[in-house]
N, C-alpha and C positions, 0 to 999 in steps of 0.2 A: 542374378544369384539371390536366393531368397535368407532377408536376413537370419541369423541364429538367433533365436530367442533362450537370453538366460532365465537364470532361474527367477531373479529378483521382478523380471518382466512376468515369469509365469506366475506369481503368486500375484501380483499388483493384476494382472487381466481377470485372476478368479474374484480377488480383492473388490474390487469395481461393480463384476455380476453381482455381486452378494448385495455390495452400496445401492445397486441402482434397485433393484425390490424393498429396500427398506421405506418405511414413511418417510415424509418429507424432515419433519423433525428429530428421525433419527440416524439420518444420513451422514456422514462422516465426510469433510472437505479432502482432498487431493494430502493436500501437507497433512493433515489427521493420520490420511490413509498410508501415506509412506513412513511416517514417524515411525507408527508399529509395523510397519516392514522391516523396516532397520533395528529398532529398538527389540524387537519380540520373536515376527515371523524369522527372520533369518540367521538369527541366531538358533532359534529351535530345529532350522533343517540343514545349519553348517555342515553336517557329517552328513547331510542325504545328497545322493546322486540329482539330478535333475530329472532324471527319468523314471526312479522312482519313488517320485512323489505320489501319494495317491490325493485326487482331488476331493474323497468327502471328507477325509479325515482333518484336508488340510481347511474346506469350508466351515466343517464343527469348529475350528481352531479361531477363524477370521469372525464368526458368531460371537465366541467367546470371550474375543478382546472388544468386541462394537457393544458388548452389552454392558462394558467397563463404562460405557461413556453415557452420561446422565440425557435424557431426552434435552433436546433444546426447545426451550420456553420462548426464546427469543426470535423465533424464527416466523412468528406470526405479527406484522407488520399495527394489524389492529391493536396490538396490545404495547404498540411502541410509540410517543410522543415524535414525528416529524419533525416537529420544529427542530428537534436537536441538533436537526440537518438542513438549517435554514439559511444560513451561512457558513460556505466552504467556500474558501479563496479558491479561485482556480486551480495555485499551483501545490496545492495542500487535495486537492480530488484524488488522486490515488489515494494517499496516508489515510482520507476517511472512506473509501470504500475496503481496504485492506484491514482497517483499526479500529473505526468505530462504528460501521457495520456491519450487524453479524453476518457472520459466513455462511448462511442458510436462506435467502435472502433475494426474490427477482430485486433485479435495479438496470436501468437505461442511463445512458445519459445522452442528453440534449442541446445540442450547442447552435442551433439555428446553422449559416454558414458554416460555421468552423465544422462540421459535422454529426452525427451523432451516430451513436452504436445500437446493435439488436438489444432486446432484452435476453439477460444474461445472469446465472445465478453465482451468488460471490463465494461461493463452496469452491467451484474453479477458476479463481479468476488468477488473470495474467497481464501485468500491466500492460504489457505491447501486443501479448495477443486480443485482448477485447476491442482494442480501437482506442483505447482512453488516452494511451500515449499520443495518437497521432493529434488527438484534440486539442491535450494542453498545449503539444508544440505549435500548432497553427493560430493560439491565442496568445502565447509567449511574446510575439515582435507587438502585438497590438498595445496588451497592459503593457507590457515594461515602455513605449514611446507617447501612447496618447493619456493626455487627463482622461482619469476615469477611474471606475473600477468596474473588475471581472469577476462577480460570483454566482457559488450555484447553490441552487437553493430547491431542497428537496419536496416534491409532491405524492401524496399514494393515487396508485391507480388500477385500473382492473384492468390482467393479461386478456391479449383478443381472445374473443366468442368463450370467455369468462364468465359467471356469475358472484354477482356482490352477496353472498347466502356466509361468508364468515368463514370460508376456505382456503389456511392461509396462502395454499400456494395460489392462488387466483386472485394475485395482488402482487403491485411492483412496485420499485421506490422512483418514480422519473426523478433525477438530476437536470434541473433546467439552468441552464447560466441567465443571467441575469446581470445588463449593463448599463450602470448607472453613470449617466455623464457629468461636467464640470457643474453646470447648473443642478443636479437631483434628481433628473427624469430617469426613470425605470425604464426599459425595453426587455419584455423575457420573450427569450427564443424560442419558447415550446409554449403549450399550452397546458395554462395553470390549473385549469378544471380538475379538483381532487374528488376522490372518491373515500367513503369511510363506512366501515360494516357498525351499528348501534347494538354495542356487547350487550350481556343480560349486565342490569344494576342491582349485583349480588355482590356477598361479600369474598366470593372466589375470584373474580375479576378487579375487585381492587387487590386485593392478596396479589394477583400475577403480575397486574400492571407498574404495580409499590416492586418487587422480585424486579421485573425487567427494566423500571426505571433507574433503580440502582447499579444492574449492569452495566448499562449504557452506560452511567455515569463516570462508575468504576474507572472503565475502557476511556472516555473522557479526560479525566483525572489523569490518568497512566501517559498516554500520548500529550500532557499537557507536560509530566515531568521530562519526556522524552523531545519533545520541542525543545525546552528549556536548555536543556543539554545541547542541542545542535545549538542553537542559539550562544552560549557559553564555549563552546565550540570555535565557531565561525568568529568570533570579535577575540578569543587565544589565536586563532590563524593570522588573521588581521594585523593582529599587535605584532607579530612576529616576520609579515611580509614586510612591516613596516619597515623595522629595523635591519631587518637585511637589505630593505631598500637604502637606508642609512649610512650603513655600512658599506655597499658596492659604490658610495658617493664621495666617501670617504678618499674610495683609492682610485677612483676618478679624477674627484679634482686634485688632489697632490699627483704634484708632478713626481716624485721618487718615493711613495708610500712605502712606509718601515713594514717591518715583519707584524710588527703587535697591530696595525690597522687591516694587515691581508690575512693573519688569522682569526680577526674579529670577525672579518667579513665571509670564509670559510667556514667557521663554527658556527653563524647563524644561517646560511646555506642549509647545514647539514639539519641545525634542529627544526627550521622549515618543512624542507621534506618529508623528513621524517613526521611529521604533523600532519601534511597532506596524504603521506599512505595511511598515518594512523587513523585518521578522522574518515576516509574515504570507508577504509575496511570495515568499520564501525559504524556505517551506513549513515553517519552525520553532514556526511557531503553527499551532494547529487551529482553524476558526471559532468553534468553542465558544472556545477558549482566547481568542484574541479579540476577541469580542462582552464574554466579563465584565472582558475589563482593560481596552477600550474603554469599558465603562458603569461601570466606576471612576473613570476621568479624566474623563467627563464628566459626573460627582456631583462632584467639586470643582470645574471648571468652571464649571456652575453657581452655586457657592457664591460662587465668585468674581467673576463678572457682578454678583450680584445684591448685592457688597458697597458 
């Protein structure tokens, strides 16, 4: 049976035609493109049938909100400091393909063993669908057990049967991990051979370069107050598994615990959890993170039913 296609689906397939002939730089990512679905288009054809929709009228419309959106400057690799991307912890590689990458952007990444993924533009990226997910997880048991460290560490390079002529999409960011062991030796898993287009040394290319280093930086900055937070985050969780761990010890080792120790122990229970959905939902926890301070609380838990 062939699916029905709603409405939201037929404007987002016209939505896409329209993206995919636009320049490179003024192409509009996936979350761009729905935002104004939701925010714009669909609210303008609420009252229209799905069937009669007319499709120029509605592509003039989809024109009219992409041209809202300022060209991206940032979307030319040449004009972006790499180094910015010379260090990424492993398990911080999505957060900076998602945050401190523009979203216009070929990028690889490179894991020797652990894998690596196609080149892929970060306009539609998906952590599980590009492959990145499976990456970090198959590095996850190494870094967290052996001395060492696990980072990635970005290079430009030119997409196959490419030319270096200053074209930005004919350039990609390779992410190479990069593992340095107990003594300091390096081992990178890709090859580091970079590639670099020689801008004109005028004063419109410092103009751009000054413009996009700021960006980046911006974006830097922004995701450093948002660390912060998870951070701030994660040691409020901490303190508070503590005390409940405390508290379920409490009524443990007494042999006949009063009321005032089994509602100390209940009240801090509850404002637990309640931490763990908050902080999950708020995207400050990662399911891993999670799942083990979830199956913390309910190992004392346990201990405490069963007292």
């Amino acid at each position: 049976m062939a699916k029905k296609i709603t409405k939201y689906n037929l404007i987002l397939k016209e939505f896409t035609k329209v993206n995919n002939k636009l320049p490179q730089e003024q192409k509009l990512s996936i979350k761009e493109r729905r935002e104004v679905i939701k925010n714009v288009l669909m609210p303008l054809y609420e009252d229209v049938s799905k069937y009669k929709i007319r499709l120029k009228p509605l592509r003039q419309q989809i024109n009219r909100e992409i041209s809202l959106f300022p060209p991206k400057e940032i979307c030319d690799l040449n004009y972006i400091d790499v180094s910015e991307y010379a260090i990424v912890e492993w398990f911080a590689l999505d957060e900076t393909i998602r945050e401190l990458i523009p979203d216009c952007v070929y990028v690889k990444v490179s894991a020797g063993e652990f894998g690596q993924t196609n080149i892929f533009n970060t306009r539609n990226y998906e952590y599980g669908a590009k492959g990145v997910r499976d990456i970090v997880e198959a590095i996850r048991p190494y870094a967290e057990n052996e001395s060492g460290r696990y980072i990635f560490s970005g290079y430009q390079k030119l997409r196959p049967r490419k030319r270096n002529d200053g074209t930005p999409e004919n350039y990609y960011l390779d992410l190479i991990l990069i593992f340095t062991d107990s003594r300091g030796n390096e081992i990178a898993m890709g090859n580091t051979d970079s590639v670099k287009y020689q801008l004109p040394k005028d004063r419109e290319t410092r103009r751009k370069k000054t413009k996009v280093k700021h960006i980046i930086e911006s974006r830097i900055k922004k995701l450093k107050q948002k660390r912060d937070s998870k951070r701030r985050a994660k040691k409020t969780l901490q303190s508070n598994i503590n005390k409940y761990s405390t508290a379920v010890k409490k009524v443990v080792k007494a042999k006949n615990p009063n009321k005032t120790t089994k509602m100390n122990a209940n009240k801090q229970f509850i404002e637990v959890t309640k931490l763990l959905e908050k902080y999950k939902k708020e995207g400050k926890l990662t399911n891993h993170q999670y799942n083990i301070a979830l199956e913390k609380v309910l190992k004392d838990f346990n201990k405490y039913i069963s007292k």
